[in-house]
N, C-alpha and C positions, 0 to 999 in steps of 0.2 A: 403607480407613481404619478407626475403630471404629463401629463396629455397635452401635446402640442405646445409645449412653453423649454425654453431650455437653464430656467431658475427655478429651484422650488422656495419656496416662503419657508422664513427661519422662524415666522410666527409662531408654529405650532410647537417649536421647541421650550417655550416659556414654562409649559406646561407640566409640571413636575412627575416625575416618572408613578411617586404614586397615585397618582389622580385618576390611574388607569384603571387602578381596582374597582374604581366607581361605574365603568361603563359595562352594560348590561347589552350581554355577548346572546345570552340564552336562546332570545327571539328572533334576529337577522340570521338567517340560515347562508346569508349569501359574506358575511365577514370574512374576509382578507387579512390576516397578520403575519407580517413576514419583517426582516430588514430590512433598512436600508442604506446603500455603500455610500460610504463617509466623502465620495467624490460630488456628489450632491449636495448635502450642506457642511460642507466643509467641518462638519465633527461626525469622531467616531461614535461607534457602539450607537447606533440610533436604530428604533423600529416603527412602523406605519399601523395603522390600524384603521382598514376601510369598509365602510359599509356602505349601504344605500343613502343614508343622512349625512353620514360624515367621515372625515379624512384629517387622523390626527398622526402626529410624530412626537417620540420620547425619545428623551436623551438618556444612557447610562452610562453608567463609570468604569465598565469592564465589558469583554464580548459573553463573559459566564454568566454575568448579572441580565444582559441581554436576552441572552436563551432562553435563563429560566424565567424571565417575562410573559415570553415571548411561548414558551410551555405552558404556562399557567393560564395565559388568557386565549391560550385552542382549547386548553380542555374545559373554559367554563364556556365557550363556543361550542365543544362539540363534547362532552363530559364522554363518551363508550369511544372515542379516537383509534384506540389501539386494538380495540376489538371489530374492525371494520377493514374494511378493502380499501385502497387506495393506490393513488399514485404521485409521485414526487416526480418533477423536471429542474435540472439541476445543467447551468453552461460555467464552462471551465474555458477561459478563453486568456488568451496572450496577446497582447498589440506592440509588435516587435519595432516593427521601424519603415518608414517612406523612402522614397527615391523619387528622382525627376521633377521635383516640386521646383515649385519658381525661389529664387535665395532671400536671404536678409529678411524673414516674415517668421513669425512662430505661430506653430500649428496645435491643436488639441481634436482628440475621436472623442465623439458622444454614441455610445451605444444601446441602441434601442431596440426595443423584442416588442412586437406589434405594436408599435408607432408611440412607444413609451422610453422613456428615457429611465435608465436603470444605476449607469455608470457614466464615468466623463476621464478622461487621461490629462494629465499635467500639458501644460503647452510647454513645447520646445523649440528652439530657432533651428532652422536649415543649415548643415554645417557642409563645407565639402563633404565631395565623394572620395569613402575611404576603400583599397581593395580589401581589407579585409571582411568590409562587412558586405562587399560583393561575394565574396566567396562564401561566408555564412549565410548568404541569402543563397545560393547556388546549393551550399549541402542540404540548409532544411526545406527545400520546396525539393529538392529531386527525386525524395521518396515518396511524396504523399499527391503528388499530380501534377498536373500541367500550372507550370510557372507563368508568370508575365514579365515579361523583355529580360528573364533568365540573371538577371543582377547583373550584369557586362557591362553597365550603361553606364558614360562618363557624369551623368546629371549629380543634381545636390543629394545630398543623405538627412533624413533624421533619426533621430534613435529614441524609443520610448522604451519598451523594454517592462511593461507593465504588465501583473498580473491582476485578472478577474474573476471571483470563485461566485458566480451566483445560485444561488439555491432558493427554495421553495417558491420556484414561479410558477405559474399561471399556468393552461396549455397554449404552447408558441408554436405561433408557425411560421412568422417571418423575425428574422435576427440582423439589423440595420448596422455597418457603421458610419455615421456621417463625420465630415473631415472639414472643419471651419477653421479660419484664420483671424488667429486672437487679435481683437484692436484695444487702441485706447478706450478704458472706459470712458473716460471724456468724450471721445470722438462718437461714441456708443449713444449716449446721452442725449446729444446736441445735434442725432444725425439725425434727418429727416428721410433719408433712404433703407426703407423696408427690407432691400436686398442685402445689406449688412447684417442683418440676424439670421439670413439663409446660408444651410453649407453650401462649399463649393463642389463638393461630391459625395456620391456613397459609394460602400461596398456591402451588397446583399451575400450572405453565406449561406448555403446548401443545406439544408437542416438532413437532407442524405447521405451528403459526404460528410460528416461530420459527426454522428451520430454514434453510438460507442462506445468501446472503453478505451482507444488510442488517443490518443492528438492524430489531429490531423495538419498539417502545413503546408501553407501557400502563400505565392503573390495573387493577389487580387487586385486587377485595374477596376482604380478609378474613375468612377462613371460621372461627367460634371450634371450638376443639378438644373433641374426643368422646373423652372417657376410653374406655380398651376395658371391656367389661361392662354399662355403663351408657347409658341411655335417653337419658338427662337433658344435655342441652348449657349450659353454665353459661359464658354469653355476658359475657365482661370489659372488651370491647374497643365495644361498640356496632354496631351495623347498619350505619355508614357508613364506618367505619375502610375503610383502602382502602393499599396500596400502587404507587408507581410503580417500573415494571423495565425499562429497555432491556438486551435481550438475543439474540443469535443463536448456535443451536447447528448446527455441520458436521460432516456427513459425508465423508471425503476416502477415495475408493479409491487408494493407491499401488500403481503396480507396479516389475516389475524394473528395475534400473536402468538395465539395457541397452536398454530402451525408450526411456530419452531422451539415449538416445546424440546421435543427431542434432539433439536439440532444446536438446541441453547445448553442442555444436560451433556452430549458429548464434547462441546466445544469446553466447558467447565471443568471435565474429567481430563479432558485429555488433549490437550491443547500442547502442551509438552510431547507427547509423540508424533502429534499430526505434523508439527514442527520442526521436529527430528529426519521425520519420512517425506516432506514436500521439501523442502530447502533444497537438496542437491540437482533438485527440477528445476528449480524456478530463476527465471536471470533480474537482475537489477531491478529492472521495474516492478516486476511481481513480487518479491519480495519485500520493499515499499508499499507497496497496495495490502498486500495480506498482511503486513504488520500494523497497519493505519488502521484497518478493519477489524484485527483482531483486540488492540487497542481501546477500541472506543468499544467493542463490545462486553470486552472484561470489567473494563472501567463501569457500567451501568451493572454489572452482574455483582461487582465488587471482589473479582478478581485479579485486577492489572497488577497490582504490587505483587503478590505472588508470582506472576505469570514474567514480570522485569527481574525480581529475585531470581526466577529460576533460569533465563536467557544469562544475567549478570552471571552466575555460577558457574553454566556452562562453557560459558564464551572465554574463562580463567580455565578449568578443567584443557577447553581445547588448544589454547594457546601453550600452555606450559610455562614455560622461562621466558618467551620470546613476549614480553609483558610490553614494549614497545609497540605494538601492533592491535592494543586493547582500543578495539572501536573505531579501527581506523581502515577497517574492510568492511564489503558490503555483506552484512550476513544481517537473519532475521532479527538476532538480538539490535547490534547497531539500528537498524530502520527501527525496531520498536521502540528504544529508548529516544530515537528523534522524535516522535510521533508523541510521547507520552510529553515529554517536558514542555511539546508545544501547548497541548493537550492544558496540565494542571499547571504552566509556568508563564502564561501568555500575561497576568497583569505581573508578577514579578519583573517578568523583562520590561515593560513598558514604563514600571514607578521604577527601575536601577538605569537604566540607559535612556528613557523615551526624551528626556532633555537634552541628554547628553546627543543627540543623534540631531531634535530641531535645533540646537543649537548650530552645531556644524553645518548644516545647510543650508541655513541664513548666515553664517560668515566667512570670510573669506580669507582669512589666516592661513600661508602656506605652509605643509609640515615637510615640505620636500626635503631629504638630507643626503641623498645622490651625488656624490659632487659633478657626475658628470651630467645631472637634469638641472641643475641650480648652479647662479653665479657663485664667486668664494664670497662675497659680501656677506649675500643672502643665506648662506650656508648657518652662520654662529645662531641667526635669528630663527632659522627653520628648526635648527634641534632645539632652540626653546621653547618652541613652539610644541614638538611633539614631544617633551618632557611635560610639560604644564596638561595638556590632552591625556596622557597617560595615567599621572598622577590623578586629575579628574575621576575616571575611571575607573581604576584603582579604589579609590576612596567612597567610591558610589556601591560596587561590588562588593566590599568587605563592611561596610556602614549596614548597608539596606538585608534587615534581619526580619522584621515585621511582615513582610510579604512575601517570604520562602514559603515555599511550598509544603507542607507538613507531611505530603506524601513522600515528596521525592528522599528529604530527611527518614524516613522509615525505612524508604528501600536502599539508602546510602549505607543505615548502620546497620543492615541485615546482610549488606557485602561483603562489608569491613570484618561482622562477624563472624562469618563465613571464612574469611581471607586469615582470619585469626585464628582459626580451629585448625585451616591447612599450616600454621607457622607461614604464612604468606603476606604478613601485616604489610610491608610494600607495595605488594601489586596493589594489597585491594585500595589504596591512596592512591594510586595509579589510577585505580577503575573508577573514582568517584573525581577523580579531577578531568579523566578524557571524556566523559559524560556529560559535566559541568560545563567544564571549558569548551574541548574541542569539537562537542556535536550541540552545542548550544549556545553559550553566550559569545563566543569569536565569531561564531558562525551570524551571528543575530549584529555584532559590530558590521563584519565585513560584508554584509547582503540586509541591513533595514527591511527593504521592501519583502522579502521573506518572509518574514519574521512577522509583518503587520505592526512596527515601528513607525513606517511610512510607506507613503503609494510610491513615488519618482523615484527612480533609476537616479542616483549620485551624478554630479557630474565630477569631470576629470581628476580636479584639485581636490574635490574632498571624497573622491574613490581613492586615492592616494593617501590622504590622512585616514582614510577607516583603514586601507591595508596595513598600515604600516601600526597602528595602534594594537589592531586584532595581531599581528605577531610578537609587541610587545608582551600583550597580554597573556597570551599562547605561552611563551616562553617563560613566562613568572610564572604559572604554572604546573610548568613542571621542571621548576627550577633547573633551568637551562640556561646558560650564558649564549652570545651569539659567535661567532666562529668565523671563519677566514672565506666561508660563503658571502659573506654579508661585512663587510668589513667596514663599510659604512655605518652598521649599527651599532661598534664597539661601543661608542661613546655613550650608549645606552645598559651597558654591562651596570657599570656603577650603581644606576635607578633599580636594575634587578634585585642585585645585593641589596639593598636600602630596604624593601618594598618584599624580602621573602619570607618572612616572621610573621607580618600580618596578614598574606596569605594563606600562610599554613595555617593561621591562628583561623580565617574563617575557613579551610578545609574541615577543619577538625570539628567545627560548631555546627557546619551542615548534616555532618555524619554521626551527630552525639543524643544517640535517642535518651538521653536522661537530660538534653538542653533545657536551659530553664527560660528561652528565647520565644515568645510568643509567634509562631507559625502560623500561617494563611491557609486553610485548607480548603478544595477548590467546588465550588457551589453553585458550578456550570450543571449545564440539561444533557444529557446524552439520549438520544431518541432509540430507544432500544430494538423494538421493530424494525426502524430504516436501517438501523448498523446489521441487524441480522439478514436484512433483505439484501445489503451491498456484499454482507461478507457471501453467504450464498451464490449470490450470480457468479459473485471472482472468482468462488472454487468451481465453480460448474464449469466456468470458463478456462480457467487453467489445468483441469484435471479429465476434462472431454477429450483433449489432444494429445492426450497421454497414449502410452501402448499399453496392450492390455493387461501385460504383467507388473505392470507400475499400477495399473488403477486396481487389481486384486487385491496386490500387496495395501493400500488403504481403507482394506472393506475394515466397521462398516459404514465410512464415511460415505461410499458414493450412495449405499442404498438409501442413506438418510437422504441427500440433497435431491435425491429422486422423486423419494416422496412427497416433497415439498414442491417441486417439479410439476407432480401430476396437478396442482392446484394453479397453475399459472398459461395451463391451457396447453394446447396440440402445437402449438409452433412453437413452444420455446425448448430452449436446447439440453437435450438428456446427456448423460452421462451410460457409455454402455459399459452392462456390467454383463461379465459370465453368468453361464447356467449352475458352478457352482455356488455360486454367493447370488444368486438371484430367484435361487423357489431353495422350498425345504431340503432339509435332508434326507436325502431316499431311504428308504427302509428296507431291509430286508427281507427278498419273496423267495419263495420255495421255487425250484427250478418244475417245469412244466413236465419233465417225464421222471419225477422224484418218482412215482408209485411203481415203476419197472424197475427199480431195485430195491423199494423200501416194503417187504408185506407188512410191516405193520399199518401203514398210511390207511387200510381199510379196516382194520380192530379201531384205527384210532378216530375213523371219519362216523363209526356208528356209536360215540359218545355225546350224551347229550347237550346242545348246543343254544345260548341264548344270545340268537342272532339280532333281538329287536336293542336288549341292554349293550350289545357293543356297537351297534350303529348309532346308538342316540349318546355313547361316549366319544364314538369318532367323531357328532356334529357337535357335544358341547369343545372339547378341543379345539377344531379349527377358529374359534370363533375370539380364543384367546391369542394374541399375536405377542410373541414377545419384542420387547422394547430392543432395538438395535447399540443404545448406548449403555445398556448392560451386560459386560462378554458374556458368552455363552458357555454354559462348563463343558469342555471337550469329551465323551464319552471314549475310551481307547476302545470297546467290543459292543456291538449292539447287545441287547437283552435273548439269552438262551435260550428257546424253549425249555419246557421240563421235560426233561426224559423219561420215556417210561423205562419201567421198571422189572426185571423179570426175577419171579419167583424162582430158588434154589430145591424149593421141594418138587419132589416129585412124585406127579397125579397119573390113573390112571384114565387115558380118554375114550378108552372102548368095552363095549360089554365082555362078563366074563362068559365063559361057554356053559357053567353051571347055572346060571339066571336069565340065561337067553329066552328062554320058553315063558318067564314070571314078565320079566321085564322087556319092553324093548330098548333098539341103539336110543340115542339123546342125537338127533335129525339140528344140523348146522343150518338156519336162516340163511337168505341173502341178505345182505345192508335193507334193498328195499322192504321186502318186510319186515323186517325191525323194526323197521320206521315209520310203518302204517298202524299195523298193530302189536302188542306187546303179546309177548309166547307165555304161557304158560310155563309155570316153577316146571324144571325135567325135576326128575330123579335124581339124586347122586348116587349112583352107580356104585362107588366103594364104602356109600353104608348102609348097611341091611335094616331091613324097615321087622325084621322078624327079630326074636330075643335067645336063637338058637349062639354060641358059641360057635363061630369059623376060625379058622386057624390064619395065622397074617400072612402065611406062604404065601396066597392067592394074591395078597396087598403087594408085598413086592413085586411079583410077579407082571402086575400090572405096571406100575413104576419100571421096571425093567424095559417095557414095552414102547411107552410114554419118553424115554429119557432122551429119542434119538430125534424127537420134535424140538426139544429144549433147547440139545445142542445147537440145532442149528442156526435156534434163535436167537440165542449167548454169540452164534459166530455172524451172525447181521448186525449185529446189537455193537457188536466191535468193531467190523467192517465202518459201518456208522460213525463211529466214533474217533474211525483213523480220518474218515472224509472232514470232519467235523475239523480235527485239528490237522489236517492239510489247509483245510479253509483258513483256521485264524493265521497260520504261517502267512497265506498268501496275503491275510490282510497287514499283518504285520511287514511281509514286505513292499506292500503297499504302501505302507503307514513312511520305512525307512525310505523309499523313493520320491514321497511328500517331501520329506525333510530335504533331502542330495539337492530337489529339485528349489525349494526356498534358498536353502544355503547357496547356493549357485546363483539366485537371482541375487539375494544381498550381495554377493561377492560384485555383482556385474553391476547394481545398486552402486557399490560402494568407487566401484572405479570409474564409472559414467560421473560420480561426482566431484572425482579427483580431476577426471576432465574437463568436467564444466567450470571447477576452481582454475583450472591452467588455461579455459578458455578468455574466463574472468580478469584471469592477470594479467594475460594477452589485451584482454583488450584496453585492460587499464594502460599498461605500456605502448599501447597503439594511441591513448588521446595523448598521455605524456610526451609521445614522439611528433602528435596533430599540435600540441599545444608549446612544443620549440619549438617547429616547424614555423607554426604562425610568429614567435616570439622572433624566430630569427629572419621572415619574412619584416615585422616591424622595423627590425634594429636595421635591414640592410635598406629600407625606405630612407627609413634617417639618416643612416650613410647615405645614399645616394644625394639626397638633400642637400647636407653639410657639403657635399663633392659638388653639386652645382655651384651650392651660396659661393666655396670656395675658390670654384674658377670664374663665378662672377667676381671676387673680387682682386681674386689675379690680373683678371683682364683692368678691370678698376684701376691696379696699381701699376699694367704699364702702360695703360692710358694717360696715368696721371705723369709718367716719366716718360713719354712723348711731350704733353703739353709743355713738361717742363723743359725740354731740350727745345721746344718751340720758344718760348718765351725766353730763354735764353741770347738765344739768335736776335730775336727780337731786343733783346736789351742791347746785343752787340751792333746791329744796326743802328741803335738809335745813336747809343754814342759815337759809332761813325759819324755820323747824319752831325753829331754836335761840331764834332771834332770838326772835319769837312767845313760848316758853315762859321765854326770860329776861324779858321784861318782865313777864308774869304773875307772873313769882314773886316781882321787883322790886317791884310794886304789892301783893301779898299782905302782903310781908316791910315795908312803909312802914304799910300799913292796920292790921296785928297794934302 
């Protein structure tokens, strides 16, 4: 960025955005392309482009058009990018608000990451100290570490309230924020004191506490600034000055992209059950992060619409009737449909409201209609005021067609027709307007800085006219009148009714895939690698803390991120998986003393054997690994040997006593001789090598003989056979103790999640009770207030009825005094 100056030159914006194509990236190995925050030259969508010769800045008309710049001239910089190792540092920083400052001065941070200026905060004036935001500065430093002077402190307040997403920096090691006091630019000008351009203090941040995937939150004091040269520290700011900062900075190693081949195929396939199975784990936050990352992953895959389809479906499925509640809990669908609109809707919102928003903050038009925050005067003039704002807005919203989104129109009329097929045509009007409305464009009125509308935190008067607009709007919506809650807003029913026709009319043209409305379709970068690098770590990180029947139950997600794992090196954090899901399937081996009751094992061990063809089958095998994100087809019985076989006829196997003296016995081998060398063809004993006529008596006879070897070959053979299927029994109940034992975990799956849901709404009902608490904490300040002003001016009014019973007196002395001196002078003027 610039180096030791705290203005950058608007020079380099002249330069029209294509004029970029012209710079030859090829040769400088050492080129720098990144953005840069619109806090620096006061426009957005801007990126830098530095080399060793030069240092240029582009303007564009969108943050999508940005990107894909901003994509196009890395890879003619580094053309193989994706196929390469890398690392991305990336700070997410919050500059919430001061204490202790000296009053009547307005302040602005410039924050700086190795002595460069990156970002800069809106200046704001010192306002009193409020307890409220003593107490907000007390809850968020008391989780994340050691505070400074604890928020208690009666000093002044400022409030910034700004958020910082930087990405694709440098490697940092030191992260500044300096704290200067805005002057006249005049006086800036004209001044001949050097010390006017230096801050009055910094705050250096931990790049170890901080580091992560949390925020982390603190006060951080004030350190005053040491000119260079000099001794002497000339302290401006006081000893208790103090800033608060939530902040986390990450480290992300990416690798090639071929590493998440496999984890890009299951995330594709099955993103829908992984969804299903991680959700009742995961709390608020996480559920945010995994929908952000799964998001911008789909979206580069060009799966997001399906993957919003199928969340949008489910989330109608889970609800049922209760169709008031569509979008309005924290589940994964909600976070992803926030995440997508920001995603493909970011210049929509900015050409329907980006006026509407600068407007408001340069004027000062009050929309207060409270009667009890507004005089009655000013009451007739504040509802015209926010009838004319409304109406505004209104007509911005339903006008502005050209720059809708053409995605979001796809996955609106795949709800609607979804919502159609159930006889549900309601909700699904329901589900395309609380999407719309209530998780994006109210939300985008009532929080700008969110939304990247604008940098500054609103102030008071015009947080009041966005509140009160976003409820308007809210309310037209879902065609709602206002109620005896809000009783002050009656006077607004009428604009409702006026104003719901052309509402419906643009509900219906957002969600009309045959619209004949030219649509914006979004032409932003998605960095496919970084999205699969960020989504990876989150699951490693949320699914290593698991127990270990929750991490089975997601095989075979953990053994993919493992693998991925082992390329990231010895210290980074595994996921343990069991020994079932973690080597092959064992196979089955013959028990070690099978030949004590099996005789056939040695008839069957001298068959001949080719031991080299099945060892060089066993090694081509291992060599083939199957792919984890294709199931595996479940075998219910390993593969049978073949059994042998035993003949029903019957032989005879010993000499007869008439051919003993011609012939001899036929002599039984051992295995080992078998096996050395091969015997000579015996005889067959029951056929006569002569041409004489024997009678078959003698053939039975021998069969008669023979037949009691058979049997009790036939009764092994069965024996065998009963083992065999006692074996599949036990594996079959095996098999049914698998199941008892899943079905038992889903069951216990399924009510940890009913928990976590009741934990969720606990806690939702725990800020709702933080957030009266506070409300009636304000309202009793104001009471107390009014109860001072009130007995100051009691005291006032019988002070003033003192005076007057003084002066009174006074007036009756005087005319004594008349009286008295007219008679004297009556009696002088008779006596003379």
């Amino acid at each position: 960025m610039w180096r030791g100056t705290r203005y950058g030159s608007k020079e380099s914006l002249s330069i029209p955005v294509s004029a970029a194509k012209s710079l030859d990236l090829s040769e400088d190995q050492t080129t720098v392309i990144r953005p840069v925050h619109s806090s620096i030259l006061g426009e957005k969508y801007c990126f830098q482009v530095i080399n060793s010769e030069n240092n240029h800045c582009f303007g564009c008309s969108s943050a999508a058009e940005r990107d894909r710049w901003i994509e196009d001239l890395r890879r003619a910089a580094h053309p193989n990018k994706d196929n390469c190792e890398r690392t991305e540092y990336s700070l997410s920083l919050w500059v919430n608000e001061a204490k202790d400052l000296p009053p009547k001065k307005r302040y602005y941070c410039e924050v700086h990451i190795d002595g460069t200026l990156f970002a800069r905060t809106s200046n704001r004036a010192v306002g009193k100290s409020v307890q409220r935001s003593s107490q907000a500065a007390d809850g968020g430093s008391g989780a994340a570490g050691t505070g400074h002077g604890g928020g208690s402190s009666g000093g002044c307040q400022l409030f910034w309230g700004e958020f910082f997403e930087l990405d694709n920096l440098p490697p940092v090691n030191q992260i500044t924020l300096h704290l200067f006091k805005d002057e006249d630019p005049k006086k800036k000008r004209h001044s001949k004191d050097d010390s006017i351009l230096n801050p009055l203090g910094s705050v250096a941040l931990n790049l170890a506490e901080i580091k992560g995937r949390a925020y982390q939150e603190k006060w951080y004091p004030i350190v005053p600034y040491k000119p260079p040269g000099t001794s002497v520290i000339k302290d401006q700011i006081g000893q208790q000055a103090s800033i608060r900062v939530k902040s986390k900075f990450k480290i992300l190693k990416i690798l090639p992209i071929e590493r998440y081949k496999e984890f890009a195929e299951y995330i594709t396939v099955n993103y829908v059950d992984m969804c299903s199975s991680l959700e009742p784990l995961l709390n608020v936050r996480e559920k945010e992060e995994l929908a952000g990352a799964l998001v911008h992953v789909l979206q580069s895959i060009g799966k997001a619409k399906e993957f919003l389809t199928d969340l949008g479906s489910a989330e109608v499925q889970r609800l049922g009737e209760n169709e008031a509640l569509i979008f309005r809990e924290n589940t994964l669908a909600t976070k992803a449909i926030d995440e997508y609109m920001k995603l493909v809707g970011q210049k929509y919102l900015i050409d329907t409201l980006g006026d509407f928003i600068a407007r408001l903050y340069s004027g000062g038009e009050s929309c207060e209609v409270d009667p009890q925050k507004c005089s009655a005067s000013d009451l007739p003039i504040n509802q015209r005021h926010l009838k004319e704002t409304c109406a505004d807005v209104v007509k911005r919203i339903t006008d502005m067609h050209d720059s809708f989104p053409a995605e979001l129109n796809e996955i609106f009329s795949r709800w609607l027709s979804d919502c159609e097929d159930r006889g549900q045509t309601d909700i699904g009007h329901r589900l395309i307007s609380a999407s719309l409305f209530l998780r994006f464009l109210c939300p985008a009125i009532l929080s700008p800085s969110l939304f990247g509308l604008t940098q500054a935190y609103p102030e008071p008067n015009t947080l009041r006219t966005l509140t009160l607009t976003a409820k308007v709007i809210q309310n037209l919506a879902n065609s709602t009148l206002f109620g005896e809650k809000e009783e002050y807003m009656f006077f607004m029913n009428e604009f409702l009714e006026q104003h719901w026709e052309p509402m419906r009319g643009f509900l219906q043209k957002v969600a009309d895939p045959d619209s004949e409305i030219a649509m914006a379709r979004f032409d932003g970068y998605v960095d496919l690698p970084l999205r699969l690098a960020v989504l990876h770590n989150l699951l490693v990180d949320i699914i290593s803390v698991m127990k270990q029947d929750r991490i089975d139950n997601l095989h075979p997600l953990p053994l993919i991120l493992n693998q991925i794992t082992e390329f990231l090196g010895q210290e980074a954090q595994r996921i343990p998986v069991s020994s079932i899901h973690g080597k092959p399937k064992p196979t089955y081996l013959l028990p070690k003393d099978l030949p004590k009751y099996s005789p056939l094992q040695n008839s069957m061990q001298q068959l001949p054997m080719d031991s080299n063809s099945n060892q060089g089958k066993e090694r081509q095998r291992k060599q083939v690994q199957r792919a984890f994100s294709v199931p595996n087809r479940p075998s219910r019985h390993q593969r049978q040997p073949i059994k042998r076989q035993t003949s029903k006829e019957e032989l005879p196997t010993q000499c007869q006593d008439d051919n003993q003296d011609q012939d001899p016995c036929l002599e039984i081998s051992s295995p080992s001789n078998a096996i050395k060398s091969k015997a000579p063809a015996a005889k067959v004993l029951w056929i006569k090598q002569n041409n004489s006529n024997e009678p078959y008596q003698k053939i039975g006879q021998a069969i008669e003989e023979t037949s009691i070897l058979d049997r009790h070959a036939q009764e092994l053979a069965e024996l065998r056979l009963g083992v065999e299927q006692v074996t599949e029994r036990e594996l079959e109940m095996a098999k049914r103790l698998e199941d008892f034992i899943v079905l038992t975990q889903d069951q216990n799956t399924q009510l940890q999640a009913e928990v976590q849901e009741l934990r969720n709404l606990l806690a939702t009902r725990e800020e709702q009770l933080a957030s009266a608490t506070f409300r009636l904490g304000v309202i009793e300040e104001e009471r107390e207030e009014d109860e001072r002003k009130l007995n100051v001016a009691v005291a006032a009014v019988e002070r003033m009825n003192v005076l007057e019973e003084q002066f009174a007196g006074l007036l009756k002395d005087v005319h004594q005094f008349y009286a008295v001196n007219a008679d004297g002078i009556k009696n002088t003027y008779i006596n003379t």
